[in-house]
Structure formats: C-alpha cells, structure tokens
C-alpha positions in Angstrom: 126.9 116.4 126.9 123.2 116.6 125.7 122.9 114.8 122.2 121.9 118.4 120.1 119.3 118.9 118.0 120.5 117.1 115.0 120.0 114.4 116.8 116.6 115.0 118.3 115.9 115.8 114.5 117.0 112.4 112.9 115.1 110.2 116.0 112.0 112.8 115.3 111.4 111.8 111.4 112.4 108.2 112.2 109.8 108.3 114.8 107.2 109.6 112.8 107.9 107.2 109.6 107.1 104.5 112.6 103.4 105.6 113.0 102.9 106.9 109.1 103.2 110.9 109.7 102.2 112.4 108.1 99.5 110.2 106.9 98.8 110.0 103.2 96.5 112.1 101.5 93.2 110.7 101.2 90.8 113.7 100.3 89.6 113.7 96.9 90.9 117.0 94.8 88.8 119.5 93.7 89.0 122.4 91.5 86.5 124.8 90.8 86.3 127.8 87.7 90.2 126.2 86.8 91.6 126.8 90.3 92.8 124.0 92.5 90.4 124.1 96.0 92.0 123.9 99.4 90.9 121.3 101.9 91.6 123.7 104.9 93.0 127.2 105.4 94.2 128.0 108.6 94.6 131.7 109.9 97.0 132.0 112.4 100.3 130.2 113.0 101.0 130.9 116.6 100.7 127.6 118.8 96.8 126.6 118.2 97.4 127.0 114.5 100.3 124.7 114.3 98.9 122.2 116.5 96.1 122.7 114.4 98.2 121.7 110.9 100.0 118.7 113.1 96.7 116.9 113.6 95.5 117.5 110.0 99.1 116.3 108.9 98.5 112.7 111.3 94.8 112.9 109.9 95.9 112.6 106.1 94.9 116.4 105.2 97.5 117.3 103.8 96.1 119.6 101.3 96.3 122.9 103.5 98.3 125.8 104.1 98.6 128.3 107.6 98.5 132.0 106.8 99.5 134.4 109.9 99.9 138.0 109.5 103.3 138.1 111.3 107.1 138.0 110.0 108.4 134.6 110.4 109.6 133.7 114.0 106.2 136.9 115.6 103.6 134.5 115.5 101.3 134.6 118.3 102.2 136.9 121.4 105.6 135.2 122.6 108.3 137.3 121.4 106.0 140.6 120.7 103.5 141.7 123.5 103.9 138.8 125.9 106.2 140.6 128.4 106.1 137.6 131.1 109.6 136.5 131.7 108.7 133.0 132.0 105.6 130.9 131.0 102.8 130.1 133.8 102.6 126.6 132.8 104.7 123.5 134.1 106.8 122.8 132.1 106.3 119.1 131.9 103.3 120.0 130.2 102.8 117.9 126.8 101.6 121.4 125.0 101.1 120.9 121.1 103.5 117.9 121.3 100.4 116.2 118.8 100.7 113.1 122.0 103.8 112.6 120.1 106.7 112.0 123.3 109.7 112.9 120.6 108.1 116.1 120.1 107.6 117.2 123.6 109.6 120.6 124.6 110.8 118.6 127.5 112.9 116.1 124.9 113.2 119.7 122.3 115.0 121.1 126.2 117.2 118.2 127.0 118.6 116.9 123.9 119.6 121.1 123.2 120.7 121.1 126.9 120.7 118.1 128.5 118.6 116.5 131.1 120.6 118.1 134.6 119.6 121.7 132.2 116.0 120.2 132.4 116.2 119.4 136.0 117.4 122.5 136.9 114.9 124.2 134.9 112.1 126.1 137.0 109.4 127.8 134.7 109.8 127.9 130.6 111.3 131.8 129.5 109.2 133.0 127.0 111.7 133.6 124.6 112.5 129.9 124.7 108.8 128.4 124.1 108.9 130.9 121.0 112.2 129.0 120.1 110.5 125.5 120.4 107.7 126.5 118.6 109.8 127.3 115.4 111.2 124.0 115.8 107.8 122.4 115.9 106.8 124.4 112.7 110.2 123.1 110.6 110.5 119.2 111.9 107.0 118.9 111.2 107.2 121.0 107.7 104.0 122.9 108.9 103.2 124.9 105.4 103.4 128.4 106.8 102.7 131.7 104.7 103.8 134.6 106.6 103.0 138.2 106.5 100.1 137.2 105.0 96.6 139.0 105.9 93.1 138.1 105.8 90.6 140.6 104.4 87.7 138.6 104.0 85.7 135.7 103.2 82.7 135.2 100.7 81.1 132.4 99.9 82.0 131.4 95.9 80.0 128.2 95.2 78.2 125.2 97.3 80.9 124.1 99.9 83.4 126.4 98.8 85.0 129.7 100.3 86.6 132.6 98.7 89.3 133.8 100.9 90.4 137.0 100.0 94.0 137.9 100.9 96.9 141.0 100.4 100.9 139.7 101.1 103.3 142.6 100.5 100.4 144.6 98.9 99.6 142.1 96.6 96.0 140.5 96.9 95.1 137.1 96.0 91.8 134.9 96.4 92.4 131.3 97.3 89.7 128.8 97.5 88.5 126.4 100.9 86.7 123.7 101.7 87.2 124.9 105.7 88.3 127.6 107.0 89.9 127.7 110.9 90.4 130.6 112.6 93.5 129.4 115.0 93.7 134.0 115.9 94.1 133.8 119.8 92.9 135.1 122.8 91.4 137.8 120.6 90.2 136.0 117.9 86.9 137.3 117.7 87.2 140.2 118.6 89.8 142.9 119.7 91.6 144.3 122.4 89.4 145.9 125.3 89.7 149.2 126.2 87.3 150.4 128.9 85.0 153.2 127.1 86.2 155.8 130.3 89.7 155.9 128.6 88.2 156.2 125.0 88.8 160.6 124.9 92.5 159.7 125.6 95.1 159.5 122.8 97.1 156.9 121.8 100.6 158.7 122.8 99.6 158.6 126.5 97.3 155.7 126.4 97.4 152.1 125.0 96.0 148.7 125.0 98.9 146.1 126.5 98.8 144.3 123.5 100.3 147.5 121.6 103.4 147.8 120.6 105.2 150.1 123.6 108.4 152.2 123.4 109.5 150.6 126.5 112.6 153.1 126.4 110.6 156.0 126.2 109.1 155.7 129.5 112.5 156.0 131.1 112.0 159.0 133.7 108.1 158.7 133.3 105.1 158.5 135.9 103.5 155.3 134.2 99.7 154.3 135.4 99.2 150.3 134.9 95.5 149.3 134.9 94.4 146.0 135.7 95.6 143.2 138.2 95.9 140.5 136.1 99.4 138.9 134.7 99.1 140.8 131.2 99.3 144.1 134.0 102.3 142.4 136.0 104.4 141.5 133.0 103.7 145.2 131.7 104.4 147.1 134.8 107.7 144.9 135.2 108.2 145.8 131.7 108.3 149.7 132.3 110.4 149.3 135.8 113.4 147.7 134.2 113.5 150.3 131.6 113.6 153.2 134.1 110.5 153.9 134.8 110.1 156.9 137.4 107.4 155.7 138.9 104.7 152.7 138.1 101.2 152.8 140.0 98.8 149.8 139.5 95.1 150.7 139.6 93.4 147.3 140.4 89.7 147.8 140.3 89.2 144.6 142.8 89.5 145.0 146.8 92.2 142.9 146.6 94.0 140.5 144.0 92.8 136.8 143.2 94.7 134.3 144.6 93.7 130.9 143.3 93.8 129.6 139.8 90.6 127.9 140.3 91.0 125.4 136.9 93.8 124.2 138.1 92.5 122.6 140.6 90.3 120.5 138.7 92.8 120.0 135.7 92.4 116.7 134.3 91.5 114.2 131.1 87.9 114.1 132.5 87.4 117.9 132.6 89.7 118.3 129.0 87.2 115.0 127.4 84.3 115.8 129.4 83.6 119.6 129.4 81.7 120.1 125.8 79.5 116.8 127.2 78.0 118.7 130.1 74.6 120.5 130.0 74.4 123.4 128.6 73.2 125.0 132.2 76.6 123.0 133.7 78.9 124.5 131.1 77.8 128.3 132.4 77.9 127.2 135.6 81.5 126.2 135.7 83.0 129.3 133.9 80.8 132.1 135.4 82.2 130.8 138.2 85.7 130.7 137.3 86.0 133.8 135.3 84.1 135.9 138.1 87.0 134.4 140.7 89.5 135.2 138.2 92.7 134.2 137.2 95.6 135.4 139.6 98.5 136.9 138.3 101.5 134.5 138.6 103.5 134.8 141.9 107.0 135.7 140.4 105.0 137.8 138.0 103.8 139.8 141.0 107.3 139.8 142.5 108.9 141.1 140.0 106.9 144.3 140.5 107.0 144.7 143.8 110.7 144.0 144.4 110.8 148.0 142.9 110.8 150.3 145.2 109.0 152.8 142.8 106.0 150.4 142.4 102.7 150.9 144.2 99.3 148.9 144.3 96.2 150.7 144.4 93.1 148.1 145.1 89.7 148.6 145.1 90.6 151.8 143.0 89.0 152.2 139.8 89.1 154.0 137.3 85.8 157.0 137.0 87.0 159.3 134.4 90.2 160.7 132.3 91.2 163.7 130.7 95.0 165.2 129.1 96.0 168.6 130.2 99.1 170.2 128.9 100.7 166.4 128.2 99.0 164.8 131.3 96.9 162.6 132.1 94.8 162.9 135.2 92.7 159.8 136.4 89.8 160.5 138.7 89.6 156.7 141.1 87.0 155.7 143.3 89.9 156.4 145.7 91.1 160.1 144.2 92.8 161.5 141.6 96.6 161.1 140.2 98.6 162.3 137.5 100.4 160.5 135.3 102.6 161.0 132.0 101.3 157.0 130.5 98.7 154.5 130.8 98.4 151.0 129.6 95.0 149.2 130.2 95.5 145.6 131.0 91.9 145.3 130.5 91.5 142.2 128.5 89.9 141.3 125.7 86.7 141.3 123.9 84.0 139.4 121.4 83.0 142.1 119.1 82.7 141.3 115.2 83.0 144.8 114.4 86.8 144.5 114.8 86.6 141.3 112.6 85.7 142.9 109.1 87.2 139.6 107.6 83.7 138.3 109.2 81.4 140.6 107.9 80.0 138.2 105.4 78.4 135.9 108.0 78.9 138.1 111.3 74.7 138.6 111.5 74.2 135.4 111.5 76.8 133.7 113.8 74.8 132.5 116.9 76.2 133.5 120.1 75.4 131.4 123.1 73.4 134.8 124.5 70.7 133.8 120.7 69.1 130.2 122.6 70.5 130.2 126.2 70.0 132.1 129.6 70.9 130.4 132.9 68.2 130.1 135.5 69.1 132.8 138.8 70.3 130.7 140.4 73.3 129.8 138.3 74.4 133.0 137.8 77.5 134.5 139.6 76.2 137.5 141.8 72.3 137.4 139.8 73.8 138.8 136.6 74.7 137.5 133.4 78.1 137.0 132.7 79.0 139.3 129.1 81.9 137.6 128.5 79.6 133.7 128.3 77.0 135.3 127.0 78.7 136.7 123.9 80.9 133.5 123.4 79.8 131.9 120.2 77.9 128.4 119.7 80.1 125.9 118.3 79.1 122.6 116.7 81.3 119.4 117.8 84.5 120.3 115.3 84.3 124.0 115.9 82.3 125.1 113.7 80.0 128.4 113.8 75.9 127.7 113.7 74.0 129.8 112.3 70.6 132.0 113.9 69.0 131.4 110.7 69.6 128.1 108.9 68.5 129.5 105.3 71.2 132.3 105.3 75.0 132.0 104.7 75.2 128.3 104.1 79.3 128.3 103.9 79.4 129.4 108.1 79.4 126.0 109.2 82.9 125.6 107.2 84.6 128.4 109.2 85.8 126.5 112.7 86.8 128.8 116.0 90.0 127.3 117.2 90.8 130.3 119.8 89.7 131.5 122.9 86.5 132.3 122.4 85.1 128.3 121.9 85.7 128.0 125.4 82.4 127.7 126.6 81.4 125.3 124.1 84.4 123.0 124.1 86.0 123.7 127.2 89.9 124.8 127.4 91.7 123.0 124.6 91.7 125.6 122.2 94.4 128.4 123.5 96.0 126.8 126.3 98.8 124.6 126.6 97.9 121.8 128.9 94.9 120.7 126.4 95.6 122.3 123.0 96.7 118.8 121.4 93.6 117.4 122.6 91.8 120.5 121.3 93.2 120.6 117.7 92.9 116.3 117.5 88.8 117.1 117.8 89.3 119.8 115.3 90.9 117.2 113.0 88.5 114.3 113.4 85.6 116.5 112.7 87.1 118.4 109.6 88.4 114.6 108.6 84.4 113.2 109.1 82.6 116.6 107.5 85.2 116.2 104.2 84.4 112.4 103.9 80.7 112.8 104.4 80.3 115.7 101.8 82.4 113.4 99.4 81.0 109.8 100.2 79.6 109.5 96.7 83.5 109.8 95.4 84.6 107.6 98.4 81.8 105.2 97.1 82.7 105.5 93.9 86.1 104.6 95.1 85.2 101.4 96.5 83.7 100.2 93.4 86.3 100.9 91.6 89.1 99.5 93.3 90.7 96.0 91.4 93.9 95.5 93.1 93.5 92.0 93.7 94.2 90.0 97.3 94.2 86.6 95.7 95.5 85.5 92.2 93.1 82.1 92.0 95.7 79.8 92.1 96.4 79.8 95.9 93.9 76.6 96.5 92.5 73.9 94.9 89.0 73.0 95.2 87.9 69.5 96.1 84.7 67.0 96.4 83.4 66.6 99.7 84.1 63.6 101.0 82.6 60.4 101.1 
C-alpha cells in the first residue's frame, strides 16, 4: 500500500527544515515613493517559473512573487495545448526537483501509488506531470498570482522597474529589483505561422497552440502541417474525436529520426555549454536544430494506427486560398481540399508580439548584433534565423544591451525560457536540466542584489555586536620563567 501523500508531505517539510529551506531572508528592504520594492518578479508559473521561485526560496530571496496569466492549475502548456498523451522524457528524470531527492516526481509517483505503480510505469501522462507540478507549487509555498497579466515594464528610478499589471480588469504597478521572464517556448516571441497561410481565417486555420474545438472537427477533412511532435499530438487529437479524414503535410523528404542531444546528454554538456566559444556554441545547435527533433515514436503511432491518417513528405505548402468554406492548398506535390488546418509550425523571436517589451525591445542585443559564424560552420552555407535572432545573455540571464548608455534597467530583466538556449545551453525549458538552469539564475540574481547593496552589507558588518565571547572565558597569565 503506497504511504500517500500526507505522508510524502510531512517527510518533505521535515526534509527541508534539515538543510534550512527556505533559507532566511537576507536582502536588505527597500521602498521607493512609499511603496515596498520587490527583489524579483517572475512572469510565468509553468515549470521554469517555479523552479525558478524554488532556487530563490534555497537562495534566501524570499521577497518575490510569480505572476502567470493562467487560472490556477493552466500554467504552462500541460493541461491546455499540449495534446501529447504522455511526456517524451524518462521519467526518472530529476526535472525541477531543486536536487532535492524528496521532491522528485519519481518519490511524488510512488508514495501516491506505490513503487510496483512506478515500476510499471512506461512514459509520464501529461495530465499527471501537470498534477505534480501543483504539488511542487503548494509543498514548496511557491507565491503564485494567477490570472494575472503583464502589460509592461518602464523603468521608475536607478535599479528599479515599474511593472505594470491588469488582474480581473483591475491594473496595478508593482515595483522590482529583477524581473524574470520564466514565458516558455514562446517567450519572446509568438506562435509561427508561415506568412503563405496569413490570407486564411482563423475558423479554418490556426496556430497548434490555439485553443481547438476538437469536437467540431468530427466528420471534417482536417490538413495537419508540420512533422514534428506538436503535429503528431494534434493530428492524434482530431482522429480520436472523429475526424473524417487527417492529412499531414511534412515539408521534409522524410521525418527525422534521431534526437541528436540526447545522445550527448550529460553534466558536462548541462555545466559546460555557456563555457564554449562563441563559434562552438553555433556550431552545436545549427547543427542540431537543422537535424531536427523527431517526433516521439508512440506519438507517431498514434497517428498512424488510423486508418484515415495519411503522410505527405517532401510536400510543402506554396499557396492557400477559401472558396465557399474550403480551403484549397496548392503543395509542391498538388493540390487538396480541406475543411481545417493547423500549422504545427513552431515558434518564433519577434518582439513585436511582446508589447510588454517595448520599452527596451530596440535595444536588446540579439546574437545576429556582434556574431556571424565563419562558412564553414554554418549548416548548408546559411545562417541559421532561429540562432541568429536568439538574444545575448549575460551569465544570470540577463539581456545586454546594443547601446550601453540607453535603457539602463535591461540588464535586470533575465530570459529564463527558450530562447537563452544559445547562450546558456538547454536548462532553461527542459526537464532534464531546468534545476540546474534556474540554480544559475539564482546565484546570479543572489551575487547582482548583494553587489548593488554591499555598502548596506558593509554597513552591516560594522554594525554587528552580538558577542562570541563574554571576557571571562580565560585568564591571562605571565610567561613563564
């Protein structure tokens, strides 16, 4: 009989109180025109965000708060567009367990279950991981602010943010020393939709990170574009709910079959990546994202095991247009009709879908402002867009700017999300690494606070009188002789 989670929850807090989580607060307060100042916001309270508020929890910041646009229990894409029916990963994976064991889903799974329900266990359901993620946000009191959106940010005085808000219709400022944008795999940017579907409307055509009345494409011709997982899971989705027919256009001659990363997976590559050159960083990922990621295996099965489901590769996509309710691709291999299409076509940097940015968006440095990779390090002579538009991070995260004189406050807005890949490597999205990823966030939040007040901290030292010794612990005596 597995132990349940009250008693996960009771070894939990008594294993924390072991190693002093969270740590006590150690940042001096400030306030600023009679409002109290935040030490960090976080935007986004999907899995990097609460990682993200773990570390600075074990790091002693404990004056910050995690805003995410979602109702409580939608953060991040688990239970809303992520259609997979299980999670890629292993699931012996540590994920944003903090390198905490107790908080591991493995011991979440098996002390809910039991440990012959973890044996048993093949991949994670997605519904589950969502489920373990809640847990992770209660037993760690993660201070979470739901339905709560971003607008913008401003800069209000020397080391301070304005962050301007709206919950329920209500807006509100609230003041930062730091600002992390935990926002995803689209996080600076928005979902891509190739510019050849741009005349089409959105009843017959939509990103597959829309919302999708999955019912209403029962007895439908449905067109799935892409070939990666996002297109699998999406496809699958529309089959199951009756579906009349599901074609996948897949631009490539044929789909990707190895996960290239994982074969190198590994505490060198998660420690070592944001120490290689620059011209080694590009290297790696040109070559990985031009392989591709494949979809997963039981992702692709789930398609095909429909008898109604057809793959069309090296078929893409030259032009659309609506006639009388449908929609008629022209392909590099033809024409078909169809009555819906969902792009699985990714996602992309572009700032103009980030109006919370616009403050600072001209001068973020991208890596495409101070690097170009000799020819022969680039995949197939080009330059890769997606590298080329992924923004230059400082060690913690943080933007850096083209022009060191203008906006001053972008250095305390950190990219925790996809797009600090290049710079950091892949510990800011993922599971395997995103402990590791929001640790360095932590550290260098924890050093930038310190350094900015070390005349407090000095201050501090001075002033400390708690004496070790009361002077009557020894008695001094003449040397002898």
């Amino acid at each position: 009989m597995a132990p349940g989670l009250d008693a996960l929850n009771a070894r939990v807090r008594e294993e924390l109180g072991w190693i002093d989580v969270p740590a006590q607060n150690w940042v001096p307060p400030i306030r600023w025109n009679g409002q109290d100042v935040r030490d960090v916001v976080i935007v986004g309270a999907g899995m990097a965000g609460l990682a993200a508020s773990g570390a600075l929890l074990k790091a002693g910041i404990r004056n910050h708060v995690v805003y995410d646009a979602a109702p409580e229990g939608q953060e991040g894409p688990w239970v809303t567009y992520g259609r997979m029916e299980t999670l890629r990963s292993p699931k012996t994976l540590p994920g944003p367990c903090l390198g905490i064991p107790v908080l591991t889903f493995r011991a979440w799974y098996e002390y809910r279950f039991g440990r012959m329900a973890w044996e048993a266990l093949g991949f994670i359901p997605r519904a589950l991981w969502m489920d373990y993620l809640v847990w992770i946000r209660t037993i760690l009191d993660i201070p979470v602010e739901n339905e709560t959106r971003l607008l913008s940010v401003t800069q209000a005085s020397d080391g301070i943010l304005a962050l301007h808000l709206v919950k329920n219709g209500v807006p509100r400022v609230v003041l930062t020393r730091c600002l992390v944008l935990a926002t995803g795999r689209d996080g600076l940017g928005g979902p891509y939709l190739p510019p050849v579907l741009a005349a089409l409307p959105a009843t017959v055509c939509v990103h597959s990170s829309s919302p999708i009345d999955f019912d209403g494409l029962a007895g439908k011709r449905v067109v799935v574009i892409g070939g990666g997982a996002s297109a699998m899971d999406n496809a699958a989705e529309a089959l199951e709910h009756g579906a009349a027919r599901v074609d996948m256009l897949v631009r490539r001659p044929d789909l990707p079959r190895i996960n290239r990363f994982t074969g190198i997976g590994s505490p060198g590559v998660t420690h070592g990546f944001a120490h290689l050159p620059d011209d080694w960083k590009w290297r790696f990922l040109d070559y990985a994202t031009s392989e591709q990621v494949p979809p997963p295996r039981l992702s692709t099965l789930r398609v095909a095991r429909h008898d109604n489901a057809f793959f069309h590769l090296n078929c893409a996509v030259e032009s659309a247009s609506l006639n009388d309710g449908v929609v008629r691709l022209q392909t590099s291999r033809g024409a078909i009709e169809t009555d819906f299409v969902i792009a699985a076509t990714g996602f992309s940097v572009d700032l103009a879908h980030r109006p919370e940015l616009a403050a600072f968006a001209d001068n973020i440095r991208f890596w495409q402002d101070r690097f170009m990779p000799e020819q022969d390090n680039r995949v197939n002579g080009r330059i890769n867009p997606e590298l080329a538009l992924s923004p230059d991070l400082d060690p913690a995260f943080a933007f850096q700017p083209r022009d060191p004189s203008a906006t001053p406050g972008l250095g305390q807005i950190h990219c925790f999300c996809y797009p600090a890949t290049l710079s950091h490597g892949k510990i800011s999205g993922d599971i395997p690494a995103i402990s590791d990823g929001a640790d360095r966030l932590a550290r260098g939040i924890a050093g930038a606070l310190f350094v900015a007040d070390r005349a407090k901290h000095f201050q501090a030292l001075q002033d400390f009188s708690r004496p070790e010794l009361q002077g009557n612990e020894w008695t001094d005596s003449p040397l002898p002789g």
